[in-house]
Biopython code that builds the backbone (N, CA, C, O; Angstrom):
import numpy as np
from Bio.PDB.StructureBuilder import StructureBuilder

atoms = [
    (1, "UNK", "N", (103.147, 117.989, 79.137)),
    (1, "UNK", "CA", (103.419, 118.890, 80.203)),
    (1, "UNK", "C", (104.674, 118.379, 80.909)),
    (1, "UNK", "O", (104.978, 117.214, 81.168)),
    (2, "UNK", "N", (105.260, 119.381, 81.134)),
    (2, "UNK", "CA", (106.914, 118.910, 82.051)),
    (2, "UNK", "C", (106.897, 119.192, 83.155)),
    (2, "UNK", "O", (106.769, 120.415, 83.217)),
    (3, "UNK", "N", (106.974, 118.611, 84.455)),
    (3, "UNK", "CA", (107.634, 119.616, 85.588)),
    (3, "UNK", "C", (108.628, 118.944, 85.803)),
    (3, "UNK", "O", (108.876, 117.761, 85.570)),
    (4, "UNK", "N", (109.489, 120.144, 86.494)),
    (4, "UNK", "CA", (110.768, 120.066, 86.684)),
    (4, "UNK", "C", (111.227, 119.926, 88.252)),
    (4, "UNK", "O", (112.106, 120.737, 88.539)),
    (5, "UNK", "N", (110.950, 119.343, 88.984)),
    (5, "UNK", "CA", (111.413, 119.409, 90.719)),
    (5, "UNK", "C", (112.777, 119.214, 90.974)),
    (5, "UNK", "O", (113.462, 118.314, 90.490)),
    (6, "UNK", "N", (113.258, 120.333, 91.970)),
    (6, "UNK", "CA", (114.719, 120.398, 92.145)),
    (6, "UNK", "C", (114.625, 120.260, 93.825)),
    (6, "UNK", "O", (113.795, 120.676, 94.633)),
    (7, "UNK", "N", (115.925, 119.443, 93.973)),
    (7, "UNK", "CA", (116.061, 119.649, 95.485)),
    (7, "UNK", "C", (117.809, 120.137, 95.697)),
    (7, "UNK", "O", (118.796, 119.749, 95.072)),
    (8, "UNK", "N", (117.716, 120.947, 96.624)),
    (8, "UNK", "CA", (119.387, 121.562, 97.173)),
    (8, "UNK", "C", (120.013, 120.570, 98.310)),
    (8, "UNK", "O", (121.199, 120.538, 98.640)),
    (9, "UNK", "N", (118.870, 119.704, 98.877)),
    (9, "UNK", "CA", (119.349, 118.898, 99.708)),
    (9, "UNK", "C", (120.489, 118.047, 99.239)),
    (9, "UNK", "O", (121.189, 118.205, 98.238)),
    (10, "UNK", "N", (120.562, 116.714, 100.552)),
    (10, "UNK", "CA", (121.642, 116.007, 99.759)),
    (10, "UNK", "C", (121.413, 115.355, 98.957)),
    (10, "UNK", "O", (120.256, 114.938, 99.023)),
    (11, "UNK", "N", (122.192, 114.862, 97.804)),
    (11, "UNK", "CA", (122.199, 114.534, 96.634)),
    (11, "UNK", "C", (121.533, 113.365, 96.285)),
    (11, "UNK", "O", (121.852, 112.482, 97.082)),
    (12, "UNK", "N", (120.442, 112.815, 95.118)),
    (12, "UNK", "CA", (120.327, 111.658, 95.282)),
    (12, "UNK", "C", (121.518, 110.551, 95.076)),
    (12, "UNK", "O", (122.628, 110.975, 94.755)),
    (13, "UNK", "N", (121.296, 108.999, 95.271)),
    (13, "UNK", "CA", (121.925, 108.364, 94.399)),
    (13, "UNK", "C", (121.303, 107.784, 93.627)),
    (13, "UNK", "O", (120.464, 106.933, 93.921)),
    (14, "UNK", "N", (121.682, 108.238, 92.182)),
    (14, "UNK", "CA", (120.773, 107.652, 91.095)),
    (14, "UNK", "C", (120.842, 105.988, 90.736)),
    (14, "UNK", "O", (120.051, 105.480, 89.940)),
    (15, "UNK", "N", (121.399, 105.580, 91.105)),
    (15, "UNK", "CA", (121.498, 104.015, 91.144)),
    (15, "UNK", "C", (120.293, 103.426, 92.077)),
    (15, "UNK", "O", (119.378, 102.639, 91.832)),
    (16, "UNK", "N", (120.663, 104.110, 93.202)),
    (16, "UNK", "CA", (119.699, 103.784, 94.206)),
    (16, "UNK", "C", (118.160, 104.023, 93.796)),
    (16, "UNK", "O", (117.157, 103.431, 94.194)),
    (17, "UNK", "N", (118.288, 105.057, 92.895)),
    (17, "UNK", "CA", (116.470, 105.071, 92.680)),
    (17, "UNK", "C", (116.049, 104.258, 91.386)),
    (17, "UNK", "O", (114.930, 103.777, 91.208)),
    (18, "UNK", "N", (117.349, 104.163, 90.324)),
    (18, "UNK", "CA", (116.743, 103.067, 89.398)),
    (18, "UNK", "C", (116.350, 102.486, 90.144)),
    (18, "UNK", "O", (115.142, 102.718, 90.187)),
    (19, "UNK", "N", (116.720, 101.544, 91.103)),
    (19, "UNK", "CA", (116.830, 100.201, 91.869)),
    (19, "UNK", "C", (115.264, 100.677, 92.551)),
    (19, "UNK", "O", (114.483, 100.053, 91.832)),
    (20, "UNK", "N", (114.936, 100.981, 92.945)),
    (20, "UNK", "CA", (113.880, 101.693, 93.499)),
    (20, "UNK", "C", (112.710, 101.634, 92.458)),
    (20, "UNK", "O", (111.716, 100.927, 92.624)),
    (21, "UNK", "N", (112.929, 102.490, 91.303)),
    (21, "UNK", "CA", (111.780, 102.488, 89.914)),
    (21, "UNK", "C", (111.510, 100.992, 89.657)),
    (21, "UNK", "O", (110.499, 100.320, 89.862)),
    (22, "UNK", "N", (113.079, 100.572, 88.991)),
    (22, "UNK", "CA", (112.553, 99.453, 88.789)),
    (22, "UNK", "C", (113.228, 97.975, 89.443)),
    (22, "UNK", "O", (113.925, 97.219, 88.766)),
    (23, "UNK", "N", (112.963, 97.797, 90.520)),
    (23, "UNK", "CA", (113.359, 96.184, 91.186)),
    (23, "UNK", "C", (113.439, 94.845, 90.329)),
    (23, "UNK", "O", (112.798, 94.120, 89.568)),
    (24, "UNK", "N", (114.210, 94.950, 90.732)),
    (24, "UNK", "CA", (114.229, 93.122, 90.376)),
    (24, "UNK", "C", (113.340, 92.455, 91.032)),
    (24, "UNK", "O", (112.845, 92.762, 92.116)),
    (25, "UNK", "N", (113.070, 91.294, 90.218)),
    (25, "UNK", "CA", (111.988, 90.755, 90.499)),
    (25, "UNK", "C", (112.111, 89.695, 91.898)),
    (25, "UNK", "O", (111.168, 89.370, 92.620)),
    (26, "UNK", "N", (113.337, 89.332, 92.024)),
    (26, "UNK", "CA", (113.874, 88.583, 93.741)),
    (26, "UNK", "C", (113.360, 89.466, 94.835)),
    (26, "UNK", "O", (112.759, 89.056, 95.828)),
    (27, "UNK", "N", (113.714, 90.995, 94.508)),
    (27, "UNK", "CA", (114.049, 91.900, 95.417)),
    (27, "UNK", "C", (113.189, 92.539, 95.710)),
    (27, "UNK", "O", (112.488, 93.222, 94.963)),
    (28, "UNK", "N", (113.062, 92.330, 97.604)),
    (28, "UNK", "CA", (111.766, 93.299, 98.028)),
    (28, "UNK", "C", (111.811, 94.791, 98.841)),
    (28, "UNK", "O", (112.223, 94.934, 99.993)),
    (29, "UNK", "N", (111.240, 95.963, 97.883)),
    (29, "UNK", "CA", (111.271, 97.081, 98.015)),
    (29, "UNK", "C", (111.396, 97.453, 100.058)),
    (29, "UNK", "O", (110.707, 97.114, 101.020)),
    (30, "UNK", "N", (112.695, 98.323, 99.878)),
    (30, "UNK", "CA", (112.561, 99.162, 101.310)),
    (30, "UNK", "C", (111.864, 100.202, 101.563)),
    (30, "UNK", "O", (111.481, 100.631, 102.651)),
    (31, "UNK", "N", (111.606, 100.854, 99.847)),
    (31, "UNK", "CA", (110.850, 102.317, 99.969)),
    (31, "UNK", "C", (109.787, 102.004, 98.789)),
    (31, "UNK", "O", (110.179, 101.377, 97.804)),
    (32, "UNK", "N", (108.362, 102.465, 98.889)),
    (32, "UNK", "CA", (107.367, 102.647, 98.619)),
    (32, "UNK", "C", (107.005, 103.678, 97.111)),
    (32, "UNK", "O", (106.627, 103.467, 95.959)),
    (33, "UNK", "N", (107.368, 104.799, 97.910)),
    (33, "UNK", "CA", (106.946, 106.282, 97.751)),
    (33, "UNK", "C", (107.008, 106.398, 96.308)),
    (33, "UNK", "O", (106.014, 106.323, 95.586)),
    (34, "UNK", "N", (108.413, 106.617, 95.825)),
    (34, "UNK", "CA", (108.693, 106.808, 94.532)),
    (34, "UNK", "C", (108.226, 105.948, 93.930)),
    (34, "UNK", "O", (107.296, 106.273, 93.193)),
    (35, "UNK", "N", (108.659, 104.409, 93.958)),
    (35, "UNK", "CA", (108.072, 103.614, 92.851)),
    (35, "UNK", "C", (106.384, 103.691, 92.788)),
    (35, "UNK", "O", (105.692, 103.656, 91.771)),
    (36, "UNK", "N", (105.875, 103.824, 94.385)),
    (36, "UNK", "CA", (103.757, 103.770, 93.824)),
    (36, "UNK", "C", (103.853, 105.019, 92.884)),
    (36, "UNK", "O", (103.714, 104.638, 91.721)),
    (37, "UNK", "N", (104.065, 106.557, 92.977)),
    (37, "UNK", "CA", (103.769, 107.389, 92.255)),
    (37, "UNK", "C", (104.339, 107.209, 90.896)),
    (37, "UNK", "O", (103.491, 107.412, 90.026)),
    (38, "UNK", "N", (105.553, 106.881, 90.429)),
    (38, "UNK", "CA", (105.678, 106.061, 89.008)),
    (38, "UNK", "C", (104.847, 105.420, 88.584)),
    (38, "UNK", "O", (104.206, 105.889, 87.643)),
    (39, "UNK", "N", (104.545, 104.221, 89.048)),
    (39, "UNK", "CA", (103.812, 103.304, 88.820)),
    (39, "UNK", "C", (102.152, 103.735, 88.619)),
    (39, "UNK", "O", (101.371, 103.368, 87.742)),
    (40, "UNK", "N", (101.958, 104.550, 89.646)),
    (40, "UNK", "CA", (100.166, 105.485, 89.049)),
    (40, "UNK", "C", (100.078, 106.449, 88.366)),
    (40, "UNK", "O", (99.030, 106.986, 88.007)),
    (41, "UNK", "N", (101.015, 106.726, 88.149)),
    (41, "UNK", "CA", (101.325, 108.037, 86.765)),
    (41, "UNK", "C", (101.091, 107.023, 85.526)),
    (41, "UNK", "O", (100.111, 107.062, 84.782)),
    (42, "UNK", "N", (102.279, 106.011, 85.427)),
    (42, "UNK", "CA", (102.275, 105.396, 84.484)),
    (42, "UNK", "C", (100.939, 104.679, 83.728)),
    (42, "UNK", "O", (100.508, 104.589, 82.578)),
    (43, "UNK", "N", (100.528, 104.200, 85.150)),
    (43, "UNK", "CA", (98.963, 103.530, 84.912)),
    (43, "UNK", "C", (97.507, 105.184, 84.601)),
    (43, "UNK", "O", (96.291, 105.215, 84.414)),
    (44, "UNK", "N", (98.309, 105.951, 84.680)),
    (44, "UNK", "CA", (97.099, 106.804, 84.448)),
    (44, "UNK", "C", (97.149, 107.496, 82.845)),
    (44, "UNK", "O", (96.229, 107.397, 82.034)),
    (45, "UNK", "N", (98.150, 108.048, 82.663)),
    (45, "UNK", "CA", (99.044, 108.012, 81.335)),
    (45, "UNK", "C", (99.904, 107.585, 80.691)),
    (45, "UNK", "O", (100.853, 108.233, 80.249)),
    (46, "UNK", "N", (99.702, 106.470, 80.551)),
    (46, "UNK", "CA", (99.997, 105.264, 79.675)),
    (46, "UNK", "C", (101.722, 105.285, 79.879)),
    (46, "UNK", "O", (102.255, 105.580, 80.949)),
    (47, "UNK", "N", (102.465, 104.914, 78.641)),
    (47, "UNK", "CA", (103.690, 104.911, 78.032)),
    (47, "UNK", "C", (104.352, 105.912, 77.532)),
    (47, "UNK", "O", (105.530, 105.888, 77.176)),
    (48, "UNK", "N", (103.439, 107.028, 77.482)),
    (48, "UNK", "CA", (103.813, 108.335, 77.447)),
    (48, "UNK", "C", (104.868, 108.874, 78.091)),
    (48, "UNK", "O", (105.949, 109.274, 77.658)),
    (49, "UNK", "N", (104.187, 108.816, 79.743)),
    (49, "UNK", "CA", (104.366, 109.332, 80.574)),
    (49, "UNK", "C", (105.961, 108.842, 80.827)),
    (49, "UNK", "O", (106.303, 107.752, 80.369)),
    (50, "UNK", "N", (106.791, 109.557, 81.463)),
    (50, "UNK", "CA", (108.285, 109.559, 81.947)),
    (50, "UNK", "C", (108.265, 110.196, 83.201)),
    (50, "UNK", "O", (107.388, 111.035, 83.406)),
    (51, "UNK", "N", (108.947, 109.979, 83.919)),
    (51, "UNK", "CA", (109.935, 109.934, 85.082)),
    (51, "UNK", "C", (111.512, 110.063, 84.906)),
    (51, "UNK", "O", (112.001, 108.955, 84.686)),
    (52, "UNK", "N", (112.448, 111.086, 84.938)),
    (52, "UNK", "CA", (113.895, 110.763, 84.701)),
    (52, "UNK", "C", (114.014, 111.654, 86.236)),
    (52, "UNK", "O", (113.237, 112.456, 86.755)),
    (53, "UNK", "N", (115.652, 110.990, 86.777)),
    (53, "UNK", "CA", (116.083, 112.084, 87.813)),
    (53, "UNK", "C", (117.174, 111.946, 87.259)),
    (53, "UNK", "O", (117.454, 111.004, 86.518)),
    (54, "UNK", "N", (118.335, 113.399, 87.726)),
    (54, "UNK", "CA", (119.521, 114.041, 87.006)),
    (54, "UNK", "C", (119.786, 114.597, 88.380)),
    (54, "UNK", "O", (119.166, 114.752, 89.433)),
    (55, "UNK", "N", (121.027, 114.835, 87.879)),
    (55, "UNK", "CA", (122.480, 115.894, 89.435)),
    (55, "UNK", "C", (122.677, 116.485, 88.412)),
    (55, "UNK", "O", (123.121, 115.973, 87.384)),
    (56, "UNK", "N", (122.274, 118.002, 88.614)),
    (56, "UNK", "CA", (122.764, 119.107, 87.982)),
    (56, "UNK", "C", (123.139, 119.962, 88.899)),
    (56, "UNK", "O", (122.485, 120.646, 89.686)),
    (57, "UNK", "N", (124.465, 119.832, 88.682)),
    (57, "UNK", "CA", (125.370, 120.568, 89.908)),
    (57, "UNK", "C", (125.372, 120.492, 91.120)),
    (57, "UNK", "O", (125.876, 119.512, 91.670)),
    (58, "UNK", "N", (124.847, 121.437, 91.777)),
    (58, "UNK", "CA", (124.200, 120.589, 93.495)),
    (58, "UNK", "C", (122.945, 120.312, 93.605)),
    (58, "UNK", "O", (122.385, 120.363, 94.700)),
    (59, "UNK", "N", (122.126, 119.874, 92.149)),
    (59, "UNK", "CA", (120.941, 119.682, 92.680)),
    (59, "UNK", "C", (120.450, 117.982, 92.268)),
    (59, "UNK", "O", (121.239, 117.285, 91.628)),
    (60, "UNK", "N", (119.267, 117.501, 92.648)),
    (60, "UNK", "CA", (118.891, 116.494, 91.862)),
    (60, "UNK", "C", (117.686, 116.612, 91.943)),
    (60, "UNK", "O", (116.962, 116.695, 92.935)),
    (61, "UNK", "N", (117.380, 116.624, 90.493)),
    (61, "UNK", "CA", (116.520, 116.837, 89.441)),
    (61, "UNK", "C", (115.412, 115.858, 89.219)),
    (61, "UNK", "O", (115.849, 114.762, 88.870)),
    (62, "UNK", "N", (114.078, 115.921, 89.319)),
    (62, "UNK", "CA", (113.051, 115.345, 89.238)),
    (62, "UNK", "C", (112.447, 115.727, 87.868)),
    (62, "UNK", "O", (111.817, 116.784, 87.876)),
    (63, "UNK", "N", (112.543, 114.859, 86.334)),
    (63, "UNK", "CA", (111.716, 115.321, 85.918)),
    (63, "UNK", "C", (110.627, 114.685, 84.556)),
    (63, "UNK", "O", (110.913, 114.002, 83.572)),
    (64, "UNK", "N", (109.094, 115.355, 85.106)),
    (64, "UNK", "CA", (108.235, 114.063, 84.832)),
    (64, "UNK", "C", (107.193, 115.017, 83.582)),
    (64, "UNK", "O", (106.679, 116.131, 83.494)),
    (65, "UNK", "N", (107.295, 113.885, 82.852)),
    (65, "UNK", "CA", (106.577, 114.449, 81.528)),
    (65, "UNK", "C", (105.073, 113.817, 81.560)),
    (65, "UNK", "O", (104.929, 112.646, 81.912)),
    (66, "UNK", "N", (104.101, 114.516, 81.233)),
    (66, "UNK", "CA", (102.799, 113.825, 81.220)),
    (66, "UNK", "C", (102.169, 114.389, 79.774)),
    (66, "UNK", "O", (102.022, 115.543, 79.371)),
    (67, "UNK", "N", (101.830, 112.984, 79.104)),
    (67, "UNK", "CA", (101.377, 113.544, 77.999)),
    (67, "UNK", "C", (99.838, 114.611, 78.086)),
    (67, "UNK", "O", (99.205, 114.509, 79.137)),
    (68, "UNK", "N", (99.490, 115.224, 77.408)),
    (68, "UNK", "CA", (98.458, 116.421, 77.232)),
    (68, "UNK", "C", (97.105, 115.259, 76.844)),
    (68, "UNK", "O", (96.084, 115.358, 77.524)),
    (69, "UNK", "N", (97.150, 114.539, 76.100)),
    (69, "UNK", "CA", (96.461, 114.137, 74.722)),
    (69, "UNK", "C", (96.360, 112.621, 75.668)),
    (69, "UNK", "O", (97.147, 112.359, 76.577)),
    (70, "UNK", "N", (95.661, 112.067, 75.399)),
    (70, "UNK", "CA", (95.746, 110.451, 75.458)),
    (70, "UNK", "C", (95.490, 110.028, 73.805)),
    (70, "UNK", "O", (94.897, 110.769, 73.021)),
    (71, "UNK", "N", (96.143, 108.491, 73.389)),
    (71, "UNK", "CA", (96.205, 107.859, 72.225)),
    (71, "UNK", "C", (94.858, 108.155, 71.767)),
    (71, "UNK", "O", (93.950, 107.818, 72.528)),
    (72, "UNK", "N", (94.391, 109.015, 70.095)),
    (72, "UNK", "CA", (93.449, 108.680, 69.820)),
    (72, "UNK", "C", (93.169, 110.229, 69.879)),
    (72, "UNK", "O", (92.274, 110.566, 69.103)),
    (73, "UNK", "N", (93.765, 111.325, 70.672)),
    (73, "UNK", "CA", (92.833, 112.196, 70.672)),
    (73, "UNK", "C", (91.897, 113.182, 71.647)),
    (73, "UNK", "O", (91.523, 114.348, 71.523)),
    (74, "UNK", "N", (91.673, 112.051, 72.788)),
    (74, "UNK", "CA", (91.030, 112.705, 74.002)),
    (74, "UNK", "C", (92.069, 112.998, 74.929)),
    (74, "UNK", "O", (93.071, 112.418, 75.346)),
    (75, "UNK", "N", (91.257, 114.558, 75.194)),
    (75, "UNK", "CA", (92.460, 115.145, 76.156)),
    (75, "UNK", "C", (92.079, 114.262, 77.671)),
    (75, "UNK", "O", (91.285, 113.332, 77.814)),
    (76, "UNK", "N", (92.877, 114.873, 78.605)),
    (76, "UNK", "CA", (92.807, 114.384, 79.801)),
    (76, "UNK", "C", (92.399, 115.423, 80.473)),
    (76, "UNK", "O", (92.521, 116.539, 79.969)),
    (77, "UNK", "N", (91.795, 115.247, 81.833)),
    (77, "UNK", "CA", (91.320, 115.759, 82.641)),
    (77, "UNK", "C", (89.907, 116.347, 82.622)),
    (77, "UNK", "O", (89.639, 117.225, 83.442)),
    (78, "UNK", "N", (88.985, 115.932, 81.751)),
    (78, "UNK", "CA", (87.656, 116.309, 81.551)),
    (78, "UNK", "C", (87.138, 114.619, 82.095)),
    (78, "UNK", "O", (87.693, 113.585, 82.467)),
    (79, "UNK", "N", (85.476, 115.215, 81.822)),
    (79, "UNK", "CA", (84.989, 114.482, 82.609)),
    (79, "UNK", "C", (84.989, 113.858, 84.016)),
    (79, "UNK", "O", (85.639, 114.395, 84.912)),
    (80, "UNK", "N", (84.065, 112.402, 84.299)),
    (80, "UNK", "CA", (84.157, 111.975, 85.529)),
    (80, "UNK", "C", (85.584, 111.016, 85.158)),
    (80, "UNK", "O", (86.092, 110.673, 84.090)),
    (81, "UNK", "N", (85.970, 110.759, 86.708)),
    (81, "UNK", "CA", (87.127, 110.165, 86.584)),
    (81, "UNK", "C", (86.793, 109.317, 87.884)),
    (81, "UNK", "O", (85.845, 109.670, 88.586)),
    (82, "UNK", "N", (87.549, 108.207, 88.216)),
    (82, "UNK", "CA", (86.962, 107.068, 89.497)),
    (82, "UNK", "C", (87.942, 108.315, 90.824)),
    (82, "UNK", "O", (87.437, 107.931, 91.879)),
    (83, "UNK", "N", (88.588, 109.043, 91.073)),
    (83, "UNK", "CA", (89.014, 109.706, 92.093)),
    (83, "UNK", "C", (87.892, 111.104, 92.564)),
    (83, "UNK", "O", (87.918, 112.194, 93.135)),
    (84, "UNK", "N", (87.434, 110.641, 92.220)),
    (84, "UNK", "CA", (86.114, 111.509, 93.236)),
    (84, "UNK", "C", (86.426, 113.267, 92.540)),
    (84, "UNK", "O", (86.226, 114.360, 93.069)),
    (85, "UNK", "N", (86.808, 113.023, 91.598)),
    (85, "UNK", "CA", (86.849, 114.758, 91.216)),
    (85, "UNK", "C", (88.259, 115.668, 91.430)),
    (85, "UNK", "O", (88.643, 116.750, 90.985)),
    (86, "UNK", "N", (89.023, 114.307, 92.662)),
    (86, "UNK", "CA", (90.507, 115.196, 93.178)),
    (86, "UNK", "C", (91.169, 115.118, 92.213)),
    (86, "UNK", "O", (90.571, 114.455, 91.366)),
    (87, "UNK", "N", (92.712, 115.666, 91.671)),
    (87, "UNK", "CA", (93.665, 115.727, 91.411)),
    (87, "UNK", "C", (94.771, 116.348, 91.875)),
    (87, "UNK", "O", (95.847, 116.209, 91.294)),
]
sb = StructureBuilder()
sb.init_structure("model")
sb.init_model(0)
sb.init_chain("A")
sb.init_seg("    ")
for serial, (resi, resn, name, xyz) in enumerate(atoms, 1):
    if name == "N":
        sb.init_residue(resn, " ", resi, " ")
    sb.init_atom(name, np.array(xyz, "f"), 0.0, 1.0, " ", f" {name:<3s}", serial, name[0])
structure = sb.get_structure()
């Protein structure tokens, strides 16, 4: 599954959010936000899962792939899950 999030605001800087995704290991995070939701995507769907952002024209581009399938076969989103039923 793909979504695609666009913003018209101001532009990101994509340097700034590598740096953000992924820190160096000296370096202690100013912002939270983006890297926890990477980071629990990732942990929920494995290596699959992606995160890219892009400037397409005046916009910057959010966009996150989640695999359908987990390794093996079982889909996702059935059954109990430890989040109480939310998604």
């Amino acid at each position: 599954m793909v979504f695609r999030v666009m913003n018209d605001g101001h532009q990101a800087d994509l340097e700034v959010i590598q740096r953000i995704l992924y820190p160096a290991e000296d370096v202690k995070p100013k912002s939270y936000g983006i890297k926890n939701v990477n980071d629990r995507l990732r942990h929920q769907y494995g290596e699959e899962y992606t995160l890219q952002y892009r400037i397409q024209g005046d916009l910057t581009v959010a966009v996150i792939r989640i695999p359908l399938e987990k390794t093996g076969g079982e889909a996702y989103g059935g059954g109990n899950d430890s989040g109480g039923g939310r998604r």
